[in-house]
N, CA, C and O of each residue as an XYZ file, in Angstrom:
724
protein
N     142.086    150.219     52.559
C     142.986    149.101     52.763
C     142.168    147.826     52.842
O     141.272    147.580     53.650
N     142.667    146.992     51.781
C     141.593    145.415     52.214
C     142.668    144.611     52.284
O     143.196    144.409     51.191
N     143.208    144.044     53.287
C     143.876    143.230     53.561
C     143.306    141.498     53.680
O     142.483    141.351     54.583
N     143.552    140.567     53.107
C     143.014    139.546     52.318
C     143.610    138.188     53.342
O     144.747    138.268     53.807
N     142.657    136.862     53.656
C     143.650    135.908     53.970
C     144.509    135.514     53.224
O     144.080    135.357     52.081
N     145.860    135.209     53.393
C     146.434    134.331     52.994
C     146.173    133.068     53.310
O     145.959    132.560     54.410
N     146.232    132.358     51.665
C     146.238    130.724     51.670
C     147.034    130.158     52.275
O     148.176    130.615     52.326
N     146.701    128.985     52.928
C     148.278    128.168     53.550
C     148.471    126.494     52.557
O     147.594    125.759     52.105
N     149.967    126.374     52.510
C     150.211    125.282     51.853
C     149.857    124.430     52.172
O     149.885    124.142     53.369
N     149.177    123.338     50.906
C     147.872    122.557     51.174
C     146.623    123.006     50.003
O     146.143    122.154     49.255
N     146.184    124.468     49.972
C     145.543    124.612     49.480
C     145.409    124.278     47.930
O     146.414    124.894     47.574
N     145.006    123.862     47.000
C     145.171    123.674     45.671
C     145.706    124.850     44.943
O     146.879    124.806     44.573
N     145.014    125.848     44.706
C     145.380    126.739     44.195
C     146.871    127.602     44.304
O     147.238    128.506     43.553
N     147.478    127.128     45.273
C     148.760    127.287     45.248
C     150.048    126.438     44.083
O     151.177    126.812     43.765
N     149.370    125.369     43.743
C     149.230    124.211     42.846
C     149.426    124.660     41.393
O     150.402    124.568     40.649
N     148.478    125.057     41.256
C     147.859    125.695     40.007
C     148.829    126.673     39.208
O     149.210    127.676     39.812
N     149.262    126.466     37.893
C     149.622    127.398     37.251
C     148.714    128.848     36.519
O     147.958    128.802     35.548
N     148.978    129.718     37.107
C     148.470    131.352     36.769
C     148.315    132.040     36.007
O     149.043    133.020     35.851
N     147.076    131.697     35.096
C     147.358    132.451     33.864
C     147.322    134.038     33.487
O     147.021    134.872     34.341
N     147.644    134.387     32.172
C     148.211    135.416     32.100
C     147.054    136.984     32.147
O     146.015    137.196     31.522
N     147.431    137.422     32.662
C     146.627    138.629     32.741
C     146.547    139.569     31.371
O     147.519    140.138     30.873
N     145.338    139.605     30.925
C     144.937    140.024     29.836
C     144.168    141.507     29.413
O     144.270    142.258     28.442
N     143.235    141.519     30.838
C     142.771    142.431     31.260
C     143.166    143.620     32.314
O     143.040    143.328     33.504
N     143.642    144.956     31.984
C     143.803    145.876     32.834
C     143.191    146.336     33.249
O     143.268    147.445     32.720
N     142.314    146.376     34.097
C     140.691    146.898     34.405
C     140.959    147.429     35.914
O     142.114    147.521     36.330
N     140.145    147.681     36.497
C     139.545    148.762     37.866
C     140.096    147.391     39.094
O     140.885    147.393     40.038
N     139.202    146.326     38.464
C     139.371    145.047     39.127
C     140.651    144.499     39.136
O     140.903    144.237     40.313
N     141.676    144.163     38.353
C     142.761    144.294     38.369
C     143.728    144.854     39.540
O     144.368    144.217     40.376
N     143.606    146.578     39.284
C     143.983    147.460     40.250
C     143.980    147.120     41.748
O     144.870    147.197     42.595
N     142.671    146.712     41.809
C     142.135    146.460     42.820
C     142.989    145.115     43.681
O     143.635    145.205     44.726
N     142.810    144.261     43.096
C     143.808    143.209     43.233
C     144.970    143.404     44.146
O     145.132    143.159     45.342
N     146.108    144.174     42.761
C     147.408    144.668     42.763
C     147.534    145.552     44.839
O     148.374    145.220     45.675
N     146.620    146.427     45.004
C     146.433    147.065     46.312
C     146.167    145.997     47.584
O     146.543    146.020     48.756
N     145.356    145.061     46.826
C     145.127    144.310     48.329
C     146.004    143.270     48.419
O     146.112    142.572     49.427
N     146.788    143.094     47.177
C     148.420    141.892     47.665
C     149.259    143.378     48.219
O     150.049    143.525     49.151
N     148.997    143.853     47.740
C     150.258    144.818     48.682
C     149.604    145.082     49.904
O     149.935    144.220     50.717
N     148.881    145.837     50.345
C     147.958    145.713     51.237
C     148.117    144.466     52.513
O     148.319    144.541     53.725
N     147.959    143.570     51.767
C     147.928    142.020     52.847
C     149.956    141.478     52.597
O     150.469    140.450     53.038
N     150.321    142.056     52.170
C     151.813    141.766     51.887
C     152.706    142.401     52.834
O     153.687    141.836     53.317
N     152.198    144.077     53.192
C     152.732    144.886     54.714
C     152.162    144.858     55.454
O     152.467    145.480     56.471
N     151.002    144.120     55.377
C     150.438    143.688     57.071
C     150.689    142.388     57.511
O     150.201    142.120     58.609
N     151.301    141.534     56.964
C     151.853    140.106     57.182
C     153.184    139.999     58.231
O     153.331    139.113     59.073
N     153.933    140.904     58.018
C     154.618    141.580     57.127
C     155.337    140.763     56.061
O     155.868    139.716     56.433
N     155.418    141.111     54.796
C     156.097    139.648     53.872
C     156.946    140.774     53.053
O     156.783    141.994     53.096
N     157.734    140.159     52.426
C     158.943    140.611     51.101
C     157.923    140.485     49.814
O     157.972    141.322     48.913
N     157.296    139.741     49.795
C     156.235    139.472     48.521
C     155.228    138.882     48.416
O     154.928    138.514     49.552
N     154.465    138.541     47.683
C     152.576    137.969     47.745
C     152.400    138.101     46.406
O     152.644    139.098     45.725
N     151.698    136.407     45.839
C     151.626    136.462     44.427
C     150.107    136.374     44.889
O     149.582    136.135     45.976
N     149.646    136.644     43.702
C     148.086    136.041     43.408
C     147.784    135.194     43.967
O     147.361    135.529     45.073
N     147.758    133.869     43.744
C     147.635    132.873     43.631
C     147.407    132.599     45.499
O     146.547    131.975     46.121
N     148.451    133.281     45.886
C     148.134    133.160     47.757
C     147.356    133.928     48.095
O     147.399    134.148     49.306
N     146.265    134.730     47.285
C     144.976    135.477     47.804
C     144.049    134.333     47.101
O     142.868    134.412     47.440
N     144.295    133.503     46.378
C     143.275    132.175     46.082
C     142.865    133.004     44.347
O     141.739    132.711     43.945
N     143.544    133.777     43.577
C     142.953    134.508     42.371
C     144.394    134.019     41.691
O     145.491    134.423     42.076
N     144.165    133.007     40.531
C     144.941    132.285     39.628
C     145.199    133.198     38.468
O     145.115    132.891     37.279
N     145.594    134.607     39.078
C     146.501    135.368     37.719
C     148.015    135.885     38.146
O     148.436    136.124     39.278
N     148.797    135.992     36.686
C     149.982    136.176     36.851
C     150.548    137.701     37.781
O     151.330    138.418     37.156
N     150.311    137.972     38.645
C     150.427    139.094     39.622
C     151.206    138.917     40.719
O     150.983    138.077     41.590
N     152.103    139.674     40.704
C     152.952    139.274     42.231
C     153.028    141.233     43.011
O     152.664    142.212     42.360
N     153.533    141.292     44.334
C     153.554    142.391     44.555
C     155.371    142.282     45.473
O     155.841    141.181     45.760
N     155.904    143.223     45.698
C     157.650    143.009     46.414
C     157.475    143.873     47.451
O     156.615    144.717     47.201
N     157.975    143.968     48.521
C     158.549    144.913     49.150
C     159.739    144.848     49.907
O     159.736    144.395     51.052
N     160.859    145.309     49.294
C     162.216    144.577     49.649
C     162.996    146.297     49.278
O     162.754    147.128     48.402
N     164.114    146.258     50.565
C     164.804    147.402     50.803
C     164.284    148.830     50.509
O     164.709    149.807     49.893
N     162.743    148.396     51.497
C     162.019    149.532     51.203
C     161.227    149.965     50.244
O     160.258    150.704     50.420
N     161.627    149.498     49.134
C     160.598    149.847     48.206
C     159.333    148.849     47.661
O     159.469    147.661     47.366
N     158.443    149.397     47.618
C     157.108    148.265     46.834
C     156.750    148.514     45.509
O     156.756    149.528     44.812
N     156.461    147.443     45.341
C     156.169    147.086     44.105
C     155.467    146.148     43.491
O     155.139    145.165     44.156
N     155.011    146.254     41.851
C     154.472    144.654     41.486
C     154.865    144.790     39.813
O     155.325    145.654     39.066
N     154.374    143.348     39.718
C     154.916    142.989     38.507
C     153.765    141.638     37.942
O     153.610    140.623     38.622
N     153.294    141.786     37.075
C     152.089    141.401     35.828
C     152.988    140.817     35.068
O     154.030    141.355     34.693
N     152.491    139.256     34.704
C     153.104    138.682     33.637
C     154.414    138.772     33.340
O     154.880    139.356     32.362
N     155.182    138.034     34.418
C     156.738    138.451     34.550
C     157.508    137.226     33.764
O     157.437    136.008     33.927
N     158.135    137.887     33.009
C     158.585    136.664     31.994
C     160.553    137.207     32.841
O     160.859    138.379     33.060
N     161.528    135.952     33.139
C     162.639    136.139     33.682
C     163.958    135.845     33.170
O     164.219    134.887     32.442
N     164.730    136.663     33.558
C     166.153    136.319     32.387
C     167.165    135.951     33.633
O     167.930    136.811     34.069
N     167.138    135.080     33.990
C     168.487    134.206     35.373
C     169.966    134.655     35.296
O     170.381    134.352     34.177
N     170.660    135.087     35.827
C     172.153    135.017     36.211
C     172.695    133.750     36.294
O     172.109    133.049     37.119
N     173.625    133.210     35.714
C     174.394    132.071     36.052
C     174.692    132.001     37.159
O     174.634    130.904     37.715
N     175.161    133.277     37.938
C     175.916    132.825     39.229
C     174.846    133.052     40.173
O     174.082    134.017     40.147
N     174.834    131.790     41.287
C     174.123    131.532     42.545
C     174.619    132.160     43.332
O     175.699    132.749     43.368
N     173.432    131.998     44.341
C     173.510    132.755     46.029
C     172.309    131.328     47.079
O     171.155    130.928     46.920
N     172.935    131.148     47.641
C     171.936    130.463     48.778
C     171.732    131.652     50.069
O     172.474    132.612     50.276
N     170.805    131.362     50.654
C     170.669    132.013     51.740
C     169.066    131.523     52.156
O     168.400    130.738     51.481
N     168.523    132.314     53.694
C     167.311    131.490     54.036
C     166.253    132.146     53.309
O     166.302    133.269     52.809
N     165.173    131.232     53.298
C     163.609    131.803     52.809
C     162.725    131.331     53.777
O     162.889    130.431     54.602
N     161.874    131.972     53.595
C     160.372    131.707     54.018
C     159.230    132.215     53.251
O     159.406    133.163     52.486
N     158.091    131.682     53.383
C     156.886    131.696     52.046
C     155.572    132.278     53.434
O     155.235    131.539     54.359
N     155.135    133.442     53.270
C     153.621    133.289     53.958
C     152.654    132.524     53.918
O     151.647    132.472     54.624
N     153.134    131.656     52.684
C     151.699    130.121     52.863
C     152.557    129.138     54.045
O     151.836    128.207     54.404
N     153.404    129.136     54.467
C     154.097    128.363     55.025
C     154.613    129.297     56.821
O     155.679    129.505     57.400
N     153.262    129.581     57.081
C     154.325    130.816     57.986
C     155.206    129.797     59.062
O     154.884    128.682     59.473
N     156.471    130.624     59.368
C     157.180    130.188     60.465
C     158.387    129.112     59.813
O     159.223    128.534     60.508
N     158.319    129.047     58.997
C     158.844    128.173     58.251
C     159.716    128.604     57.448
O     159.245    129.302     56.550
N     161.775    128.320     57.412
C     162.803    129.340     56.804
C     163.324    128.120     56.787
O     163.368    127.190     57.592
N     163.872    128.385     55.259
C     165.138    127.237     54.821
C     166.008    127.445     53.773
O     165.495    127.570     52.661
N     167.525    127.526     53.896
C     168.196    127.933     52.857
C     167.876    127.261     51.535
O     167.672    126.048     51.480
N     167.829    128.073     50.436
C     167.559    127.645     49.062
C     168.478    128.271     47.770
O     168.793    129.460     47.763
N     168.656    127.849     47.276
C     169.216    128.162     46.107
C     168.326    128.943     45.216
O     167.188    128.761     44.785
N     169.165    129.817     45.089
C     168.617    130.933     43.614
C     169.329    131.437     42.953
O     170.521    131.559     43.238
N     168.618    132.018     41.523
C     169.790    133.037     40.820
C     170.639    134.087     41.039
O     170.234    134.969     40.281
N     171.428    134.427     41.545
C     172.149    135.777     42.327
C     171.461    137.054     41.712
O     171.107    137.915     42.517
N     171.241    137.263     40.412
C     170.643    138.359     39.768
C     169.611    137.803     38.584
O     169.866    136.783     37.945
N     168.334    138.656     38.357
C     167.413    138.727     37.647
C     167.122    139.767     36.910
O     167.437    140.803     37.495
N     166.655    139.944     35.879
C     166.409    140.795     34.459
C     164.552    139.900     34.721
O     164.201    138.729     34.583
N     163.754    141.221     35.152
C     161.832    140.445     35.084
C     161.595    141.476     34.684
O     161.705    142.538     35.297
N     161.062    141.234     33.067
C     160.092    141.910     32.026
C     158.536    141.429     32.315
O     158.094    140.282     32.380
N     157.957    142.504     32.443
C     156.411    142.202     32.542
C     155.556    143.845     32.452
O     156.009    144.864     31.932
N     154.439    143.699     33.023
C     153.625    145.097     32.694
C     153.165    145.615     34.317
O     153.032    144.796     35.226
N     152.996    146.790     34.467
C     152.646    147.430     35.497
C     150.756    147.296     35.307
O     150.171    146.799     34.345
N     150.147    147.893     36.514
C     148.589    147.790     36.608
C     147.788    148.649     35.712
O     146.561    148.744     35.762
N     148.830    149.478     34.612
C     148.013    150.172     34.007
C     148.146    149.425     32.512
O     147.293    149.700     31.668
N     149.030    148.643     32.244
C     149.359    147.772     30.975
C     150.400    148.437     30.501
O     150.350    148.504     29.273
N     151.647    149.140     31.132
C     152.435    149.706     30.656
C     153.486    148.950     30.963
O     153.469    148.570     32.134
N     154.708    148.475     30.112
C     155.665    147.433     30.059
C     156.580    148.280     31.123
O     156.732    149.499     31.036
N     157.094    147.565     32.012
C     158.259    147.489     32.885
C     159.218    146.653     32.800
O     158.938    145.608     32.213
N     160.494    146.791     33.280
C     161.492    145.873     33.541
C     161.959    146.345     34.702
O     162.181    147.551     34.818
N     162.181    145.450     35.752
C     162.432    145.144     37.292
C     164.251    144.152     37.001
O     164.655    143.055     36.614
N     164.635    145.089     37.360
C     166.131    144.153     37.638
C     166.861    144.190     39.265
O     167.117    145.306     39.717
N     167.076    143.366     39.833
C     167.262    143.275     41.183
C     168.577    142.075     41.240
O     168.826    141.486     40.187
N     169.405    141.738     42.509
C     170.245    140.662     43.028
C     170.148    140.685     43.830
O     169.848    141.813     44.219
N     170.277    139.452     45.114
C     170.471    138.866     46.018
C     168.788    139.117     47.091
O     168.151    138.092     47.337
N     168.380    140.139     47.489
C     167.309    139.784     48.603
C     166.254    139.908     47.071
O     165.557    138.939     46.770
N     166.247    141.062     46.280
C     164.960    141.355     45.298
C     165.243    140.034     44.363
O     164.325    139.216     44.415
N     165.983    139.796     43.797
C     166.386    138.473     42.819
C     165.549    137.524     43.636
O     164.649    136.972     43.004
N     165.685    137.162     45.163
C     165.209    135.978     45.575
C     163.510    135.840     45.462
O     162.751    134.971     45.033
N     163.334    137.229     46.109
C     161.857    137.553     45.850
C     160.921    137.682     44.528
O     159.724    137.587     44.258
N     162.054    137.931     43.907
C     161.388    137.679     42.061
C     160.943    136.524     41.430
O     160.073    136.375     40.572
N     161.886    135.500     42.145
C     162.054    134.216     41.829
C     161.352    133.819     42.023
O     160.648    133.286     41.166
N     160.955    133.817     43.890
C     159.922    133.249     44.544
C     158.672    133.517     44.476
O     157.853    132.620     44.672
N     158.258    134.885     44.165
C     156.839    134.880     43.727
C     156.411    134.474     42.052
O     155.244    134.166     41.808
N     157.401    134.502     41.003
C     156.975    133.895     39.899
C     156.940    132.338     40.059
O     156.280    131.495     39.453
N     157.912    132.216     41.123
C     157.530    130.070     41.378
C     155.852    130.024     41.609
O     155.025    129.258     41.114
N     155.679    131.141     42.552
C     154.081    131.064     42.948
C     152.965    130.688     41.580
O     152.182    129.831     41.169
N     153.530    131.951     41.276
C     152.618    132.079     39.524
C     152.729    130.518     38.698
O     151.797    130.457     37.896
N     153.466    129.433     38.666
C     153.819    128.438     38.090
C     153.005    127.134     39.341
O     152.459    126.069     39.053
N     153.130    127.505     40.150
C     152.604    126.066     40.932
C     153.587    125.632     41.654
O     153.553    124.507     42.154
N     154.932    126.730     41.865
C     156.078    126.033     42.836
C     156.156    126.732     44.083
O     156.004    127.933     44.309
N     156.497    125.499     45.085
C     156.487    126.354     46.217
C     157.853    126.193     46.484
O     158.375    125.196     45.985
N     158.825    127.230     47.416
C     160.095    127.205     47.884
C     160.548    125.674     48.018
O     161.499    125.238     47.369
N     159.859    124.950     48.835
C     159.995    123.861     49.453
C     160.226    122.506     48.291
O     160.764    121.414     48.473
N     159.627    123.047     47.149
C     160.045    122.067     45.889
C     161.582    122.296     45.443
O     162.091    121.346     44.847
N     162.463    123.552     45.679
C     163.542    123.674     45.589
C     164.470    122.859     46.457
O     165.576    122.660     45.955
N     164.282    122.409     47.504
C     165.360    122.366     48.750
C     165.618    120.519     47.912
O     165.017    119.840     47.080
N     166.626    120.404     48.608
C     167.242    118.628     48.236
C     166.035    118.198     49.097
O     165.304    118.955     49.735
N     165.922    116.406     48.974
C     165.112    115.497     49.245
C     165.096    115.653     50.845
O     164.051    115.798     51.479
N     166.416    115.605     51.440
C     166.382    115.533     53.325
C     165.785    116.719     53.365
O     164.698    116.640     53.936
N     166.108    118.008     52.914
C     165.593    119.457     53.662
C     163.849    119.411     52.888
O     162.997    120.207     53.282
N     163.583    118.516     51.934
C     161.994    118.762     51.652
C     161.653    117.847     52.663
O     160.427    117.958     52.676
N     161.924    117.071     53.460
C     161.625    115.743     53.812
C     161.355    116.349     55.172
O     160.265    116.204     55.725
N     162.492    117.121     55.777
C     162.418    117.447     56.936
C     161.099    118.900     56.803
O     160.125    118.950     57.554
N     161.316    119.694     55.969
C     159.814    120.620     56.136
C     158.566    119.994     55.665
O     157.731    120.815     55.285
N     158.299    119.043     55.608
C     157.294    118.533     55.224
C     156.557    118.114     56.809
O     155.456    118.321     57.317
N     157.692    117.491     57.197
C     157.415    117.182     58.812
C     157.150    118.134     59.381
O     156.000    118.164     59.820
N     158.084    119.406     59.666
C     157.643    120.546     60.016
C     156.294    120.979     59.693
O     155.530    121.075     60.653
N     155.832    121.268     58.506
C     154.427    121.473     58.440
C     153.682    120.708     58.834
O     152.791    121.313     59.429
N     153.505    119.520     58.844
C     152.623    118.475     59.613
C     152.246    118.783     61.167
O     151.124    118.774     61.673
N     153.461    119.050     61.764
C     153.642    119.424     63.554
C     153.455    121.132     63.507
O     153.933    121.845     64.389
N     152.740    121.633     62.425
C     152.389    122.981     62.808
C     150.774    122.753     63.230
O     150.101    121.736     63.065
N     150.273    124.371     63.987
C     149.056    123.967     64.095
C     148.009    124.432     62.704
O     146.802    124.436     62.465
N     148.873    124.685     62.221
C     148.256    125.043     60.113
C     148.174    124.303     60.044
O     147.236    123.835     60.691
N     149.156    123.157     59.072
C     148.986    122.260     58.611
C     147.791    121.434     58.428
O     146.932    121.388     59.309
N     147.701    120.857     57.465
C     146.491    120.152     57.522
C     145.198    121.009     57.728
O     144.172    120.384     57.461
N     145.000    122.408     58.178
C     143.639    122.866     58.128
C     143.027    122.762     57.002
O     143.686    122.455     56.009
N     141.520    123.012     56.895
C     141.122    123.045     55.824
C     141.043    124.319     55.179
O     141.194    125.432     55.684
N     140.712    123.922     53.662
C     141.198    125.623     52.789
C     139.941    126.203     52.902
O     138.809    125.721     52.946
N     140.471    127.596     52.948
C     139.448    128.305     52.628
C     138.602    128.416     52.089
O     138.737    127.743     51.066
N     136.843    129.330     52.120
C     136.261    128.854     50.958
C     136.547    129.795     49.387
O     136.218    130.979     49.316
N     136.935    129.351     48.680
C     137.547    129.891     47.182
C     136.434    130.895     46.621
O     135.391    130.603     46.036
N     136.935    132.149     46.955
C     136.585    133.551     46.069
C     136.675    133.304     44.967
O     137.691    132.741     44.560
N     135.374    133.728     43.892
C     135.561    133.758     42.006
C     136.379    135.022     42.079
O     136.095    136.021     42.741
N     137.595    134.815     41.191
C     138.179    136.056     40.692
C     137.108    136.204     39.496
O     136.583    135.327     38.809
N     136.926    137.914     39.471
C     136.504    138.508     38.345
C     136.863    138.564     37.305
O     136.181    139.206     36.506
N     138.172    137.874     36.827
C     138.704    137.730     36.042
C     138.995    136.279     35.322
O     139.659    135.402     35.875
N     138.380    136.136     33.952
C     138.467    135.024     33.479
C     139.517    133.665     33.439
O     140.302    133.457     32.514
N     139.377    132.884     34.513
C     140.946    131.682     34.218
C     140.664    130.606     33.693
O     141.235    129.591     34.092
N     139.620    130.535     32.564
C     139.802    129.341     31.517
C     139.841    128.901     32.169
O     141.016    128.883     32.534
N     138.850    127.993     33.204
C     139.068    127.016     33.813
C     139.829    126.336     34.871
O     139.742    125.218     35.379
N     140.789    127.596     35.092
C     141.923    126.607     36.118
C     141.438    127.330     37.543
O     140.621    128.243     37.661
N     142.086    126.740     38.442
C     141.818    127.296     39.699
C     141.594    128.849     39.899
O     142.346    129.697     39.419
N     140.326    129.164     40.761
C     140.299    130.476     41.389
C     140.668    130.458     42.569
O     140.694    131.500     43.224
């Protein structure tokens, strides 16, 4: 079990869009175990990459019991919405209703490079959503209207996170062209 810090918002690499995973390797694997890993010891619904400070497209779920992950998740949205609350582990302590797709269709590949499709609504839909925002550079908090970003912004300020400084940034073993590790 290697259970990993999580980044807190602030850090850049949360920022950063995630590029695509190319390589299925040992290292990879490895990865995939320690977001899950650091995802049920948090305890969290989900953990992308990008919040272990490693800028690839990787997220991991654990929602109504079951776990899971998902590589290079490309998403097909439901028209019809659901609001309800969230919270982000870069943001701990921190829950605010948000808008999402009620149901999701996420095509992507499992840790061995074998294609999956993940279809979920309402708690897994939210969590699908929210860790591919990760993979893109969005955090929950970019969703909410101007008063509810306005007011968690404050909130994070009056945490005793906030404002710490980031961690020092692990090289992923895995090539990101340049963008954030």
């Amino acid at each position: 079990m290697a259970i990993q810090p999580i980044r807190l918002f602030g850090d850049p690499v949360l920022r950063a869009t995630a590029q695509p995973v190319t390589t299925f390797d040992k290292e990879l694997r490895t990865l995939v175990r320690d977001l899950a890993d650091t995802m049920l010891d948090a305890p969290g619904a989900g953990l992308a990459a990008p919040q272990l400070g490693v800028s690839l497209r990787v997220f991991t779920y654990h929602v109504d019991g079951v776990t899971g992950h998902l590589i290079n998740p490309d998403l097909s949205l439901s028209e019809e919405e659901q609001d309800g609350p969230e919270g982000c582990l870069s943001l701990p302590g921190l829950r605010y209703d948000t808008t999402r797709a009620y149901g999701v269709v996420a095509k992507g590949f499992n840790m061995y490079g074998d294609p999956v499709t993940l279809e979920g609504t309402q708690l897994l839909a939210r969590c699908i959503q929210h860790e591919t925002d990760h993979l893109d550079g969005i955090i929950f908090i970019d969703r909410l209207d101007r008063e509810q970003r306005k007011a968690a912004l404050k909130a994070i300020r009056e945490t005793d996170w906030g404002g710490a400084p980031a961690p020092v940034v692990k090289v992923s073993p895995h090539s990101t062209f340049g963008a954030a590790r």
